[in-house]
PyMOL CGO cylinders between C-alpha atoms (Angstrom):
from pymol import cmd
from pymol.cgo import CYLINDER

trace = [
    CYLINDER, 311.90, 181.17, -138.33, 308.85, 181.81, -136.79, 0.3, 1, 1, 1, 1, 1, 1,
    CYLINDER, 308.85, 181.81, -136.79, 306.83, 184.86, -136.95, 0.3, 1, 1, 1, 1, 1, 1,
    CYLINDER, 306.83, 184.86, -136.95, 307.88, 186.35, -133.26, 0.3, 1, 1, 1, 1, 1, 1,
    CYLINDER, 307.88, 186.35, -133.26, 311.92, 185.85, -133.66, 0.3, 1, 1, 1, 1, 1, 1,
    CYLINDER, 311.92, 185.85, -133.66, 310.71, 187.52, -137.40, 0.3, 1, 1, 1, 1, 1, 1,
    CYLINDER, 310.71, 187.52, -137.40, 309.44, 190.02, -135.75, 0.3, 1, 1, 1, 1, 1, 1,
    CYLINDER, 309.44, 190.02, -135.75, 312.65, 190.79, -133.61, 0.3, 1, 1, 1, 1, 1, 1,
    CYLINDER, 312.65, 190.79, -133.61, 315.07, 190.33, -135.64, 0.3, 1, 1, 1, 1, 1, 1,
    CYLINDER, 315.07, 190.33, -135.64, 313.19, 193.00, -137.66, 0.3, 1, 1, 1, 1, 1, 1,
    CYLINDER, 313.19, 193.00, -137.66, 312.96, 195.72, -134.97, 0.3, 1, 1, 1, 1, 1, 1,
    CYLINDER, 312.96, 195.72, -134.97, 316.50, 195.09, -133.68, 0.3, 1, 1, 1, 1, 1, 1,
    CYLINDER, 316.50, 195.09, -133.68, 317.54, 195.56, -137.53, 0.3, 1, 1, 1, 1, 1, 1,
    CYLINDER, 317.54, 195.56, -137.53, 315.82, 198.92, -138.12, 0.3, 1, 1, 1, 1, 1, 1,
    CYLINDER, 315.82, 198.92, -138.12, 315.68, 200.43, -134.62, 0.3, 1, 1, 1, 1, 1, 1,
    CYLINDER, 315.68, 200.43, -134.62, 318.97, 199.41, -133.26, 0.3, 1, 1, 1, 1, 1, 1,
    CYLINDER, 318.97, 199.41, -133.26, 321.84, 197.63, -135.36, 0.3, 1, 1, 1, 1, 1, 1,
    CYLINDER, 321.84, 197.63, -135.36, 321.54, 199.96, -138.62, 0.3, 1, 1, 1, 1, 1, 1,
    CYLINDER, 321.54, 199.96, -138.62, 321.11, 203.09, -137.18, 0.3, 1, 1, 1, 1, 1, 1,
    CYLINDER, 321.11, 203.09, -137.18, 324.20, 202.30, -134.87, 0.3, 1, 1, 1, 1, 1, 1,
    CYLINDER, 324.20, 202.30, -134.87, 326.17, 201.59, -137.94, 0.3, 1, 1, 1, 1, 1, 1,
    CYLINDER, 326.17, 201.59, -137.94, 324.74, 204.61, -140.09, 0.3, 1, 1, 1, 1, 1, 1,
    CYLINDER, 324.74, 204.61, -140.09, 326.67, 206.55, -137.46, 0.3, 1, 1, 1, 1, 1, 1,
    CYLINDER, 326.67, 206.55, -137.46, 330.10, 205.89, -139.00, 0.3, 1, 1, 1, 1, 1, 1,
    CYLINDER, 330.10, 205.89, -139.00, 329.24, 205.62, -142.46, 0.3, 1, 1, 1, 1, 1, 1,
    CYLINDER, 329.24, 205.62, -142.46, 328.54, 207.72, -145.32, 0.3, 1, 1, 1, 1, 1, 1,
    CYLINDER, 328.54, 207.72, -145.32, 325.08, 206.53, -145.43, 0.3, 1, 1, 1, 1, 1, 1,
    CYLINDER, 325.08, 206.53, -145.43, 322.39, 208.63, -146.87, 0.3, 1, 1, 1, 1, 1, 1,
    CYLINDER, 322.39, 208.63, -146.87, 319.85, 207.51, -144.24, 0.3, 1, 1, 1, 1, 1, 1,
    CYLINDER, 319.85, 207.51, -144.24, 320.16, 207.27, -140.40, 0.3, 1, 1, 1, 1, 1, 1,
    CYLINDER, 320.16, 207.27, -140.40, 316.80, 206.85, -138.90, 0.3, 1, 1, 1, 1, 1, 1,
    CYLINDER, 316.80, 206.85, -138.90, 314.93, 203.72, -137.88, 0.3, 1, 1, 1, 1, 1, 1,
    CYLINDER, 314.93, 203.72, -137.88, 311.87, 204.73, -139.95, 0.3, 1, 1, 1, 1, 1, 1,
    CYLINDER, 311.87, 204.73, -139.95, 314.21, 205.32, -143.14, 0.3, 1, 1, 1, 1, 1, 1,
    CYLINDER, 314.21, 205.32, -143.14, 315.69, 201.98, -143.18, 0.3, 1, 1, 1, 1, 1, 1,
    CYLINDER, 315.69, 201.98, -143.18, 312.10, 200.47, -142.59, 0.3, 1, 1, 1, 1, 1, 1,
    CYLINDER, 312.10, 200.47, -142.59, 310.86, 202.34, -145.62, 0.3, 1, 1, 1, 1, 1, 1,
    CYLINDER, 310.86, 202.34, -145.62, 313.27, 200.95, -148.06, 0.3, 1, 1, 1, 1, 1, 1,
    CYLINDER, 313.27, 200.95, -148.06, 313.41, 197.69, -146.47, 0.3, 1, 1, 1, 1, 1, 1,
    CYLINDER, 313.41, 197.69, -146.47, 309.89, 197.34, -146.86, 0.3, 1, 1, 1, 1, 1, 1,
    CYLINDER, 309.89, 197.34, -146.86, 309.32, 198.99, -150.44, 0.3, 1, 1, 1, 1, 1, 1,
    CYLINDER, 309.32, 198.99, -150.44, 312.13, 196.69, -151.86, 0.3, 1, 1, 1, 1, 1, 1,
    CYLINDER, 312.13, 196.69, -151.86, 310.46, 193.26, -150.29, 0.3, 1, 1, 1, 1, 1, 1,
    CYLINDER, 310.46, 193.26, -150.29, 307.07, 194.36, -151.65, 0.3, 1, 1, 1, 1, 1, 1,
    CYLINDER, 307.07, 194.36, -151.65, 308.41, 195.80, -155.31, 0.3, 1, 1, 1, 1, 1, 1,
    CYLINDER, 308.41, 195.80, -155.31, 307.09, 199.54, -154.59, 0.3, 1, 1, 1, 1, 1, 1,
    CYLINDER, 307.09, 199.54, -154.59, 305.84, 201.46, -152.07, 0.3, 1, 1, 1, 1, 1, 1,
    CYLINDER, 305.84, 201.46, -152.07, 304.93, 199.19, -148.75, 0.3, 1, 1, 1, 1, 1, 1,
    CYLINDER, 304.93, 199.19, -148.75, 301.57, 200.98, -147.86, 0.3, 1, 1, 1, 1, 1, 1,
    CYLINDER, 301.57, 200.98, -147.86, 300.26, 200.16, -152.15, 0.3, 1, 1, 1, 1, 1, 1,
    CYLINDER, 300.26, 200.16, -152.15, 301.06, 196.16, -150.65, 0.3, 1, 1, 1, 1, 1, 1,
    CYLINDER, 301.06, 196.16, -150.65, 300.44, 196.10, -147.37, 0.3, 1, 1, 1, 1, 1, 1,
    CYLINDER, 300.44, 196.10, -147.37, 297.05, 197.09, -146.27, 0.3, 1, 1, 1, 1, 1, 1,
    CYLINDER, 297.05, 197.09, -146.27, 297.51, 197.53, -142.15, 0.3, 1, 1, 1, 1, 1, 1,
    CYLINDER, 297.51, 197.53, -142.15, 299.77, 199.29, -139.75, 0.3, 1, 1, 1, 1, 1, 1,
    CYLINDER, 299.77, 199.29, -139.75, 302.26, 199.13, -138.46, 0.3, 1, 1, 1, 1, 1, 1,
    CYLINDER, 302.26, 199.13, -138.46, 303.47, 197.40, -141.70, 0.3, 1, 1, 1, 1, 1, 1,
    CYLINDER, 303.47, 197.40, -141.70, 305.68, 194.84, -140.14, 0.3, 1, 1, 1, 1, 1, 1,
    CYLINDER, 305.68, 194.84, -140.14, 302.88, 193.15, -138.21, 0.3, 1, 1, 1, 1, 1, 1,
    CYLINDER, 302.88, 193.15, -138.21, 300.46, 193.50, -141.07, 0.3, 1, 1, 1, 1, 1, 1,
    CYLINDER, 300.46, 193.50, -141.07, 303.15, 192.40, -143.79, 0.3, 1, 1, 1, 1, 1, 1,
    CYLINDER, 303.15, 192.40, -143.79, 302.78, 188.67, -144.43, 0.3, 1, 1, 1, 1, 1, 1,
    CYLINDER, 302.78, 188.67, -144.43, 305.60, 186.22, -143.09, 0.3, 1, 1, 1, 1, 1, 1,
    CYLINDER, 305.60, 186.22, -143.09, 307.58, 186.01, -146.79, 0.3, 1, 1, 1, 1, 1, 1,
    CYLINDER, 307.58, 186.01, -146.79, 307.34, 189.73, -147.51, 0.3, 1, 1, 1, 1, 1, 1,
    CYLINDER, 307.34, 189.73, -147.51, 308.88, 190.49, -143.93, 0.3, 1, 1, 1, 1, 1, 1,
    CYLINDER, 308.88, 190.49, -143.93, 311.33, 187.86, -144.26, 0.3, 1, 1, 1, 1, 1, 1,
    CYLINDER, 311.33, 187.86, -144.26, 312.46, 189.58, -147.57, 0.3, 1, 1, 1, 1, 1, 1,
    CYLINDER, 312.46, 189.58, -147.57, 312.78, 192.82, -145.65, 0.3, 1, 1, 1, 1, 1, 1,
    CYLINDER, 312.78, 192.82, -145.65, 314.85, 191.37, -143.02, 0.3, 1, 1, 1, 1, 1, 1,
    CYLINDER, 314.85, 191.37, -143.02, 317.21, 190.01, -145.29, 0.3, 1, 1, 1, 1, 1, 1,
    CYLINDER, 317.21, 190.01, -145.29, 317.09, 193.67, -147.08, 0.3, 1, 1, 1, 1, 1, 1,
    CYLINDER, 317.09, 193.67, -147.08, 318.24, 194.54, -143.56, 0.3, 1, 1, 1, 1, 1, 1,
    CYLINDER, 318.24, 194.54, -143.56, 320.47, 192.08, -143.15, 0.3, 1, 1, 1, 1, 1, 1,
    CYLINDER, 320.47, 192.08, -143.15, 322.48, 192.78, -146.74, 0.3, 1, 1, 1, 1, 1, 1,
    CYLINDER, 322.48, 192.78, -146.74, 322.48, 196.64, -146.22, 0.3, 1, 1, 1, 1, 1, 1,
    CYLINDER, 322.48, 196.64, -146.22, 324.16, 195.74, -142.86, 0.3, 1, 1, 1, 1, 1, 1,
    CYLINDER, 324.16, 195.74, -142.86, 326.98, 193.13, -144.19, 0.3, 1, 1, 1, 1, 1, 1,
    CYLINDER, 326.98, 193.13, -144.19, 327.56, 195.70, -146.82, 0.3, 1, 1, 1, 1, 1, 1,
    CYLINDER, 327.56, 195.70, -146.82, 326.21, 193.38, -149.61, 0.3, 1, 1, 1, 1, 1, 1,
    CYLINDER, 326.21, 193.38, -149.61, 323.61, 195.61, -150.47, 0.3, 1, 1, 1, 1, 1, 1,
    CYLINDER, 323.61, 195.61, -150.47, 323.94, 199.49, -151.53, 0.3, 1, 1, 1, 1, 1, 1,
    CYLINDER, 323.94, 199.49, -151.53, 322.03, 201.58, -149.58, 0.3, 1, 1, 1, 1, 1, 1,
    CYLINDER, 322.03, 201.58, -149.58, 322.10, 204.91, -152.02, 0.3, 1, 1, 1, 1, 1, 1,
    CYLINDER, 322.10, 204.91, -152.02, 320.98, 202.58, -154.28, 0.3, 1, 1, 1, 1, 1, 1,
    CYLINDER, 320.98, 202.58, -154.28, 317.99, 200.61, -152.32, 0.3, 1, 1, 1, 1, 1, 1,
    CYLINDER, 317.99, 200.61, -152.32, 317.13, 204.36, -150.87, 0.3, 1, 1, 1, 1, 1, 1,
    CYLINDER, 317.13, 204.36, -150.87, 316.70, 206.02, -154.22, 0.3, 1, 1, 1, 1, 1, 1,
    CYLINDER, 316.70, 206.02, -154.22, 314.66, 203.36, -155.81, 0.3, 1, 1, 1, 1, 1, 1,
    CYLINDER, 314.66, 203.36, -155.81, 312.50, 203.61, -152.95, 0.3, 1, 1, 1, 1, 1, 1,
    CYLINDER, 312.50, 203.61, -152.95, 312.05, 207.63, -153.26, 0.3, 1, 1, 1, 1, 1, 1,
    CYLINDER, 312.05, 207.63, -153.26, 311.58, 206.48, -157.15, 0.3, 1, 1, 1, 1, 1, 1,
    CYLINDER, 311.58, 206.48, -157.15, 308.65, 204.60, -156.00, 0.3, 1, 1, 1, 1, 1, 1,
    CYLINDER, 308.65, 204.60, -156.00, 307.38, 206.97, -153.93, 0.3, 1, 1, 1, 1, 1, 1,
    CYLINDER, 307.38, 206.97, -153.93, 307.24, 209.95, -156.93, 0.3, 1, 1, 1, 1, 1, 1,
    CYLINDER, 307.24, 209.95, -156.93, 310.39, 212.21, -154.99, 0.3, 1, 1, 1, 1, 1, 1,
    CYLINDER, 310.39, 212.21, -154.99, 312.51, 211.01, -157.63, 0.3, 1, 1, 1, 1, 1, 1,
    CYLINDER, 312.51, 211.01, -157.63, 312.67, 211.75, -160.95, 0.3, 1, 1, 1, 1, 1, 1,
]
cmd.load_cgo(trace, "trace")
């Protein structure tokens, strides 16, 4: 895939298609910039902004860590990923979790 439809898929992901579906389930996060977060901490291993050096993040993150984070995206939205899960290790990372 190349780095533009990468780049889309991404904001449809985060800004549109999960949020939509965080409205009728039990989902601990709702917000765009929530899923982003633990999209992006679980592609890099830890928190996004210790990896990635620019901003935003997606544009900055290099092609194989967003393409991890899309398919992060992509599993929490086909329900083969847990989300309470994926969101607590990424408050873990962050030192809100103890």
């Amino acid at each position: 895939m190349d780095r533009t439809a990468l780049e889309a898929d991404w904001l449809h992901l985060t800004r549109v298609a999960l949020p939509n579906a965080a409205k009728t389930q039990d989902w601990p996060v709702h917000l765009d910039h929530c899923f982003q977060r633990i999209c992006l901490d679980h592609a890099c291993g830890g928190c996004w902004y210790d990896h990635i050096p620019g901003r935003p993040a997606y544009k900055s993150a290099d092609d194989e860590t967003l393409d991890r984070a899309v398919k992060c995206a992509q599993d929490i939205l086909a329900g083969k990923a847990n989300i309470q899960g994926l969101n607590r290790m990424s408050l873990y990372w962050r030192g809100k979790l103890r």
